[in-house]
C-alpha positions as a Markdown table, in Angstrom:
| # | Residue | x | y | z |
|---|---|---|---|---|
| 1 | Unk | 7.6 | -23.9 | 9.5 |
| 2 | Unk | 10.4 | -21.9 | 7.9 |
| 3 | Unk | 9.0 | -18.1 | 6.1 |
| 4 | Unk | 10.4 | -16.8 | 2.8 |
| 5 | Unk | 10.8 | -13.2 | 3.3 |
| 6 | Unk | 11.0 | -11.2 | 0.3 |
| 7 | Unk | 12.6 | -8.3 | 0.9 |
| 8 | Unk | 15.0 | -5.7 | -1.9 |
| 9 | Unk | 15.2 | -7.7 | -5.0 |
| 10 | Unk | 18.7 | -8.6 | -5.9 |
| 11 | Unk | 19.1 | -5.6 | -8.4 |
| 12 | Unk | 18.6 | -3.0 | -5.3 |
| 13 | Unk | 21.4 | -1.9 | -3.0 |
| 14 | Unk | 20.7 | 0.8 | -0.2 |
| 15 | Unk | 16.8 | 2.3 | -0.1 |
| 16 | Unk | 16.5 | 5.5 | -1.8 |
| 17 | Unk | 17.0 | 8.6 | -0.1 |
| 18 | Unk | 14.7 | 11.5 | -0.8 |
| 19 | Unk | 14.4 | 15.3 | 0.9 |
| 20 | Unk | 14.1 | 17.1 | 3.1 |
| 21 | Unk | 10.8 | 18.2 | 2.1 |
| 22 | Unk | 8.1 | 19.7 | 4.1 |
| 23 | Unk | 4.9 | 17.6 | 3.7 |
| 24 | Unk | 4.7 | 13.9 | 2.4 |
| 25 | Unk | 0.7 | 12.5 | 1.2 |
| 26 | Unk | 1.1 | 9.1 | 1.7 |
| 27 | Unk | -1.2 | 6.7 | 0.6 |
| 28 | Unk | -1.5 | 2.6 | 0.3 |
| 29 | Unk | -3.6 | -0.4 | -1.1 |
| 30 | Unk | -5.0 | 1.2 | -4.2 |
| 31 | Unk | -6.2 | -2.1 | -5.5 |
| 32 | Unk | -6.9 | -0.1 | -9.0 |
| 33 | Unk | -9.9 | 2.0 | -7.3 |
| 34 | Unk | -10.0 | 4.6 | -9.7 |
| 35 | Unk | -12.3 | 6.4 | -8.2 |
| 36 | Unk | -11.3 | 6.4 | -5.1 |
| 37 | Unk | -7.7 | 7.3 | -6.3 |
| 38 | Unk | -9.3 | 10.1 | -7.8 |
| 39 | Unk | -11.0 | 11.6 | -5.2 |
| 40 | Unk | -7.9 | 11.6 | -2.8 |
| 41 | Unk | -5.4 | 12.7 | -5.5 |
| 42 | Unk | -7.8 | 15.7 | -5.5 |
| 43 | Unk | -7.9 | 16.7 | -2.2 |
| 44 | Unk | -3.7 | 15.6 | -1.5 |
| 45 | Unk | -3.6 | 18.4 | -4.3 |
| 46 | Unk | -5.4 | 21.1 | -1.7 |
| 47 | Unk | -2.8 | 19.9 | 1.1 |
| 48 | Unk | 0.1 | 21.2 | -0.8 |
| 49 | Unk | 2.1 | 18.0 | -0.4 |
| 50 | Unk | 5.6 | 18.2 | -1.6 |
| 51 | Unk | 5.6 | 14.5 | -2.8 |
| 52 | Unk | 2.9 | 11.6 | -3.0 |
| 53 | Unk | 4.1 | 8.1 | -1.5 |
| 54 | Unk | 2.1 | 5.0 | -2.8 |
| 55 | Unk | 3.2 | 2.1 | -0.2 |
| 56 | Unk | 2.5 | -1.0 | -2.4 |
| 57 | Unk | -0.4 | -2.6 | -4.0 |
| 58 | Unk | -1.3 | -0.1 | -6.7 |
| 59 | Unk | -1.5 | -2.2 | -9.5 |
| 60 | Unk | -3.1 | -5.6 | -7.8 |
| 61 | Unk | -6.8 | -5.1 | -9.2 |
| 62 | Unk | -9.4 | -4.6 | -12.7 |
| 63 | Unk | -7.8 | -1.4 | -13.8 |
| 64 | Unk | -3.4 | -1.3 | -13.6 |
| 65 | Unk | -2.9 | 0.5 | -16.7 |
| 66 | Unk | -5.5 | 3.5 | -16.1 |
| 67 | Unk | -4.3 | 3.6 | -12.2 |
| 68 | Unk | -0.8 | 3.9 | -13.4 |
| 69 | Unk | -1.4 | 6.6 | -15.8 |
| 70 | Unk | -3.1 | 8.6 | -12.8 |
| 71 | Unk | 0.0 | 8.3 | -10.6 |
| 72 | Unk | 2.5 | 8.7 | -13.7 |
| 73 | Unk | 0.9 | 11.6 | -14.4 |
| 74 | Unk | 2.4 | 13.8 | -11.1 |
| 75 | Unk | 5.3 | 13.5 | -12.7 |
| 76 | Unk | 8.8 | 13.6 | -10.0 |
| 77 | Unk | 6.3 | 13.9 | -7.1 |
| 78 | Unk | 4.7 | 10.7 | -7.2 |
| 79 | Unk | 7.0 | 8.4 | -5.3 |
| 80 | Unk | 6.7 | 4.5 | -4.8 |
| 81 | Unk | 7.6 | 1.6 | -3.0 |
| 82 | Unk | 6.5 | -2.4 | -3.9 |
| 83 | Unk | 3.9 | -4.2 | -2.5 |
| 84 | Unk | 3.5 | -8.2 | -2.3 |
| 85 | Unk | 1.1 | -7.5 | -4.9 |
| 86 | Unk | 3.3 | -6.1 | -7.5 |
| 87 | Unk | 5.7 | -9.1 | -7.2 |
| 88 | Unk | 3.0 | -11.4 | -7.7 |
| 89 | Unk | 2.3 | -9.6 | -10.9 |
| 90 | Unk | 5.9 | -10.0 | -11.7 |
| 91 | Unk | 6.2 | -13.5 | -10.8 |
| 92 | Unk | 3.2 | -14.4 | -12.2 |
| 93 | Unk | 3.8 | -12.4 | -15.8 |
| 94 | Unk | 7.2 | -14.4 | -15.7 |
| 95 | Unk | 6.1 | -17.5 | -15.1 |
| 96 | Unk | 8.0 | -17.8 | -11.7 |
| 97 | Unk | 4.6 | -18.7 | -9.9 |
| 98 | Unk | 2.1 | -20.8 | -10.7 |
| 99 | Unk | -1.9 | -19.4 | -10.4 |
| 100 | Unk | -3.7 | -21.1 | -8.0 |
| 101 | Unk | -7.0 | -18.9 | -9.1 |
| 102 | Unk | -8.2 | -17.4 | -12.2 |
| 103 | Unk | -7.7 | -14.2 | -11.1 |
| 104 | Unk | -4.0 | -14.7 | -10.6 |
| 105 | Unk | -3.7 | -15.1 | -14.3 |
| 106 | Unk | -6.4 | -12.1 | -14.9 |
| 107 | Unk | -4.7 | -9.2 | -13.2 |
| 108 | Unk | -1.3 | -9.7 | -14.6 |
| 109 | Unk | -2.9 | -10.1 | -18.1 |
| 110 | Unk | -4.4 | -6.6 | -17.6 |
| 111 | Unk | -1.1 | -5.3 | -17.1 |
| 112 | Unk | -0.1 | -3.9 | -20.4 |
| 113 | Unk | 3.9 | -4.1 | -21.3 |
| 114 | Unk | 4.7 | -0.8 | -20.4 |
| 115 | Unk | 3.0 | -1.3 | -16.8 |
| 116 | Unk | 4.9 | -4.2 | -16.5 |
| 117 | Unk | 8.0 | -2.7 | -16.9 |
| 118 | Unk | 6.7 | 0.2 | -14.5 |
| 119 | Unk | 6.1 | -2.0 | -11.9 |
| 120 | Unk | 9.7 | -4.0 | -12.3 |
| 121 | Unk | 11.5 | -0.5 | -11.8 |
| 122 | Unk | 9.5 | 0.1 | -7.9 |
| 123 | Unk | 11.9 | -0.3 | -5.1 |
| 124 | Unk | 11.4 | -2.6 | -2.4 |
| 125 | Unk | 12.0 | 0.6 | 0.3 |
| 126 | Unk | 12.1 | 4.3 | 0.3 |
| 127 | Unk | 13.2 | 7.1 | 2.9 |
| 128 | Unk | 12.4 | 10.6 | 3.4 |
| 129 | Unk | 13.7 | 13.1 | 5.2 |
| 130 | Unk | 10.4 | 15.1 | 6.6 |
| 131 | Unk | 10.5 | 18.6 | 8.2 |
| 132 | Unk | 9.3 | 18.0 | 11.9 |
| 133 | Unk | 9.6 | 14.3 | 11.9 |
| 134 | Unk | 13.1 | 13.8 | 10.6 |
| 135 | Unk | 14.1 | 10.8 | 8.7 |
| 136 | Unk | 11.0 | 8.5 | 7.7 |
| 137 | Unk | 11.1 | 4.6 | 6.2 |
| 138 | Unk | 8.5 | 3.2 | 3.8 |
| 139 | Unk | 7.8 | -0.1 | 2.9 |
| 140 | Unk | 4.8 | -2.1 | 2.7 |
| 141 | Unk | 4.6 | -5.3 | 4.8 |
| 142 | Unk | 8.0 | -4.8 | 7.1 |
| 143 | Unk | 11.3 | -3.6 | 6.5 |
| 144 | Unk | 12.2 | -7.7 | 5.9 |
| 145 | Unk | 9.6 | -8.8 | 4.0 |
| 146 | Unk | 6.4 | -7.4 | 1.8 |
| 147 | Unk | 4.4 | -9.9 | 3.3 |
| 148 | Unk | 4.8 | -9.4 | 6.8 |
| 149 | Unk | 2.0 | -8.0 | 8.8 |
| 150 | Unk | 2.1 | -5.2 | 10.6 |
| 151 | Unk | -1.1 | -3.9 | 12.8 |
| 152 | Unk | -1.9 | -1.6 | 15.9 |
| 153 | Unk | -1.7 | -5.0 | 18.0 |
| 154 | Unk | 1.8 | -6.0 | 16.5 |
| 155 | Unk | 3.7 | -6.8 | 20.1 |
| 156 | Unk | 6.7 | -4.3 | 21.2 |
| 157 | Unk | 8.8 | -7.6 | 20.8 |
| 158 | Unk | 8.0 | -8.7 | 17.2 |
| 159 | Unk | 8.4 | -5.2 | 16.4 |
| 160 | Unk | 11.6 | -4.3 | 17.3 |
| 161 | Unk | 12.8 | -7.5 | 15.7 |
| 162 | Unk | 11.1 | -6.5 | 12.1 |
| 163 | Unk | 12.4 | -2.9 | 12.9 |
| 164 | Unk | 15.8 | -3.9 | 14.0 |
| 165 | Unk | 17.7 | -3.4 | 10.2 |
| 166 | Unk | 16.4 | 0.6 | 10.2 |
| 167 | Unk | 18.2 | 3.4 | 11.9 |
| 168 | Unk | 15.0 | 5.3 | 11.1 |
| 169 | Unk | 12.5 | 6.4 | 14.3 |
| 170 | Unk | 9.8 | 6.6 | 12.4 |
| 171 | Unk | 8.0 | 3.8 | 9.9 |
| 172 | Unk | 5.6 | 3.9 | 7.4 |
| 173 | Unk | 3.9 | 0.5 | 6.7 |
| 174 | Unk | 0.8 | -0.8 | 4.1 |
| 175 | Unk | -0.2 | -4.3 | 3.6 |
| 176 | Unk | -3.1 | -4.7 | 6.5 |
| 177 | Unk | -5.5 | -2.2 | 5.0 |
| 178 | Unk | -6.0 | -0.5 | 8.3 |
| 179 | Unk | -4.9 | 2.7 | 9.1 |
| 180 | Unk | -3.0 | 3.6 | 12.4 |
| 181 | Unk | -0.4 | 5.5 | 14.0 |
| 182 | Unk | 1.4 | 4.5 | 17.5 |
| 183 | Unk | 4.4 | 4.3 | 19.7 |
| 184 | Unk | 5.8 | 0.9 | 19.6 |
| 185 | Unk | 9.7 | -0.6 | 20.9 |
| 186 | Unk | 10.7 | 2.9 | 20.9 |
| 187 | Unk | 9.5 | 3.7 | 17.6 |
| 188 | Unk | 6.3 | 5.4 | 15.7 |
| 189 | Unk | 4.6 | 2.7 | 13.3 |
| 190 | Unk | 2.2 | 4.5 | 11.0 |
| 191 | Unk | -0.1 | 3.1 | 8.6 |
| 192 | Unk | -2.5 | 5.5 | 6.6 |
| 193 | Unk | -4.6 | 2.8 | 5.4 |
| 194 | Unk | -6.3 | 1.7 | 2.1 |
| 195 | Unk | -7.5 | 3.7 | -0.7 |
| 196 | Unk | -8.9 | 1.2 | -2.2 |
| 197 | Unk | -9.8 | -1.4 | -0.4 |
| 198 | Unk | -10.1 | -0.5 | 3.6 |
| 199 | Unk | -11.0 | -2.4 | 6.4 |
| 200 | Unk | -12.9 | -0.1 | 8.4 |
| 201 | Unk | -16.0 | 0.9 | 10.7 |
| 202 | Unk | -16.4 | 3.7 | 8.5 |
| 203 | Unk | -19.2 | 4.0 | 5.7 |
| 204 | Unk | -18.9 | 2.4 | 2.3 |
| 205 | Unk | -17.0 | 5.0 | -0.3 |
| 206 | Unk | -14.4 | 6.2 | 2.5 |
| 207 | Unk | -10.7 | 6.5 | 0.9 |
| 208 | Unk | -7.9 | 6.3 | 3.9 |
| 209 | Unk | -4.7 | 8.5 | 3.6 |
| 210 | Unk | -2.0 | 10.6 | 5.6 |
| 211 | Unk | -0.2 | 13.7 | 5.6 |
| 212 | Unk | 2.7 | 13.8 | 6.9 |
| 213 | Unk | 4.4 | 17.0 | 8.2 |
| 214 | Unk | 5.5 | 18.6 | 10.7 |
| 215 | Unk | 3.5 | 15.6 | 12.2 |
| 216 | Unk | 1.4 | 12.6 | 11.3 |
| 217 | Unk | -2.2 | 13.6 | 10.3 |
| 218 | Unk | -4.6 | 10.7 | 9.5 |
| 219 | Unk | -7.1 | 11.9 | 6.3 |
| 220 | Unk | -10.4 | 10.2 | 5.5 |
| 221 | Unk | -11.9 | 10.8 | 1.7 |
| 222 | Unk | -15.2 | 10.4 | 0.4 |
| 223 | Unk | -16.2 | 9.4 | -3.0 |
| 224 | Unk | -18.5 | 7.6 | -5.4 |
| 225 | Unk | -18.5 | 3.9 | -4.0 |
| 226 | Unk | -21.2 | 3.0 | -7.2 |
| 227 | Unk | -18.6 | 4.0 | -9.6 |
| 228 | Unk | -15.8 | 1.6 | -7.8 |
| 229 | Unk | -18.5 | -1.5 | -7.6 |
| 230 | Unk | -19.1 | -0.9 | -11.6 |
| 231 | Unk | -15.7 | -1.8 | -12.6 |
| 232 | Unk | -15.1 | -5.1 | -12.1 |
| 233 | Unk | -18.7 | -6.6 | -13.3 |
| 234 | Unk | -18.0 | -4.2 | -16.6 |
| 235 | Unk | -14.5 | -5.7 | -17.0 |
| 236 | Unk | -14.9 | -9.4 | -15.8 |
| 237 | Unk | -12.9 | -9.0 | -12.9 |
| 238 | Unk | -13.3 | -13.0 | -11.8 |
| 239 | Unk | -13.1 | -11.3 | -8.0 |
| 240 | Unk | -16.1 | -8.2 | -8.7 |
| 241 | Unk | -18.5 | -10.0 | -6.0 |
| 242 | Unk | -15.7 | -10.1 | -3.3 |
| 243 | Unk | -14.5 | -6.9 | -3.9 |
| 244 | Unk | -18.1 | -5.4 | -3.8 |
| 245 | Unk | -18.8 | -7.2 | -0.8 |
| 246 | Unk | -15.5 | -5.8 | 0.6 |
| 247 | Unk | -16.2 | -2.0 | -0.3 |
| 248 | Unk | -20.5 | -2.4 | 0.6 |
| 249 | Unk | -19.8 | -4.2 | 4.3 |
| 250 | Unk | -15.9 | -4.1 | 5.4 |
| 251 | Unk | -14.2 | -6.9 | 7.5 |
| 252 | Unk | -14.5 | -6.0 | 11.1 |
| 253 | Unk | -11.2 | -4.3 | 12.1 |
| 254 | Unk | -11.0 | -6.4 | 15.8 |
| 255 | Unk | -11.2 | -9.5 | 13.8 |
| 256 | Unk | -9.0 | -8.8 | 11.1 |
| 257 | Unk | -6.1 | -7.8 | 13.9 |
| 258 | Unk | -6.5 | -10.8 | 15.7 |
| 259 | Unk | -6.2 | -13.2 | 12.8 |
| 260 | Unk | -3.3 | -11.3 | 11.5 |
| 261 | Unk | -1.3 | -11.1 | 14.7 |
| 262 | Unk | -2.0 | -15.3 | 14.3 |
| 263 | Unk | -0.5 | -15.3 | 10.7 |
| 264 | Unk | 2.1 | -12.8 | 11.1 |
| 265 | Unk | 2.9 | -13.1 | 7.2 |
| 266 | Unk | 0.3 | -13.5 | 4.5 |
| 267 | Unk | 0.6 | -12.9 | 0.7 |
């Protein structure tokens, strides 16, 4: 069976190019946790980060509009690339994809105007150049596709292929909600996993990010897991249950690895 990949939409040439800065917060798979965002922004703000990296699926969840205006709100520093999730809100606002559950027609709906329009302007792919690590590529599934999966069992052979378009030594990937960094096909794949939404063995209320520079450090944040569970009952999220059931007992990273080297692309 043939795969769509959806890569740079056709209004993007060449990934923007940003640097050299010192130190880069990266985070991923926000899912709208507002609290969780919170409670890293807070501490990314103690790290001294020269710019903050959101690698796709910010806006796929209960609250777009108030997660937007937290990232927004850092001004120049706040940097971002497009998850699968933001071009189903697109597709979905535009009527380019039909809903196959209510929540495909809820989350876009939450999505005021001006988000919309937000989310239209993110690029597919950003790099930075990184004192200590050089030249770094972020994306959120793959550098060919924001729906290709990317994990710490990803084969050296599948990724060189997804890598082979990139001159850069170093990528950044979201997407599998898992955070990682290893040597792979001659090449470091780093994930820094979700803020949101993790899969983890961690407790309930832990917030995955990374730092990045001179090296790759992998960050962990606590917060308020009660206040994240609230939202979704509170706003008639038609997903709350999952989602609380995601966040209270997380999907066992071993399995979730081996199903998604299986699947290789999911949406």
């Amino acid at each position: 069976m043939s795969v769509i990949m959806h890569g740079p939409a056709a209004w993007e040439s060449a990934a923007p190019r940003y640097g050299p800065v010192e130190k880069v917060a990266v985070i991923s798979d926000v899912h709208t946790n507002v609290a969780a965002l919170t409670a890293v922004l807070a501490e990314i703000e103690t790290a001294d980060a020269d710019l903050i990296v959101s690698c796709g699926d910010l806006t796929w969840g209960s609250e777009p509009d108030e997660t937007i205006a937290l990232m927004r709100a850092l001004g120049q520093r706040a940097l971002f690339v497009r998850g699968n999730g933001e071009r189903a809100v697109l597709e979905l606002a535009a009527g380019e994809r039909t809903a196959e559950a209510p929540r495909e027609d809820w989350v876009p709906a939450r999505h005021s105007a001006d988000s919309l329009t937000f989310v239209a302007a993110i690029p597919f792919s950003i790099v930075v150049e990184i004192t200590g690590l050089g030249p770094v590529r972020f994306c959120h599934g793959s550098p060919r596709s924001d729906h290709e999966i990317v994990t710490p069992g990803t084969p050296a052979e599948r990724f060189a292929e997804l890598s082979a378009g990139i001159d850069e030594q170093i990528l950044v990937t979201g997407h599998t909600h898992m955070q990682f960094d290893r040597q792979v096909a001659g090449r470091r794949s780093v994930n820094p996993g979700s803020v949101g939404l993790p899969y983890h063995e961690g407790e309930p209320g832990t917030a995955y990010w990374a730092l990045l520079g001179p090296d790759v450090t992998l960050r962990q944040t606590r917060y308020d897991v009660t206040a994240a569970t609230a939202v979704g009952p509170r706003v008639g999220d038609p997903a709350a249950a999952k989602i609380t059931g995601i966040l209270m007992s997380p999907p066992d990273p071993a399995g979730v690895i081996e199903n998604a080297e299986q699947l290789v692309f999911s949406d």
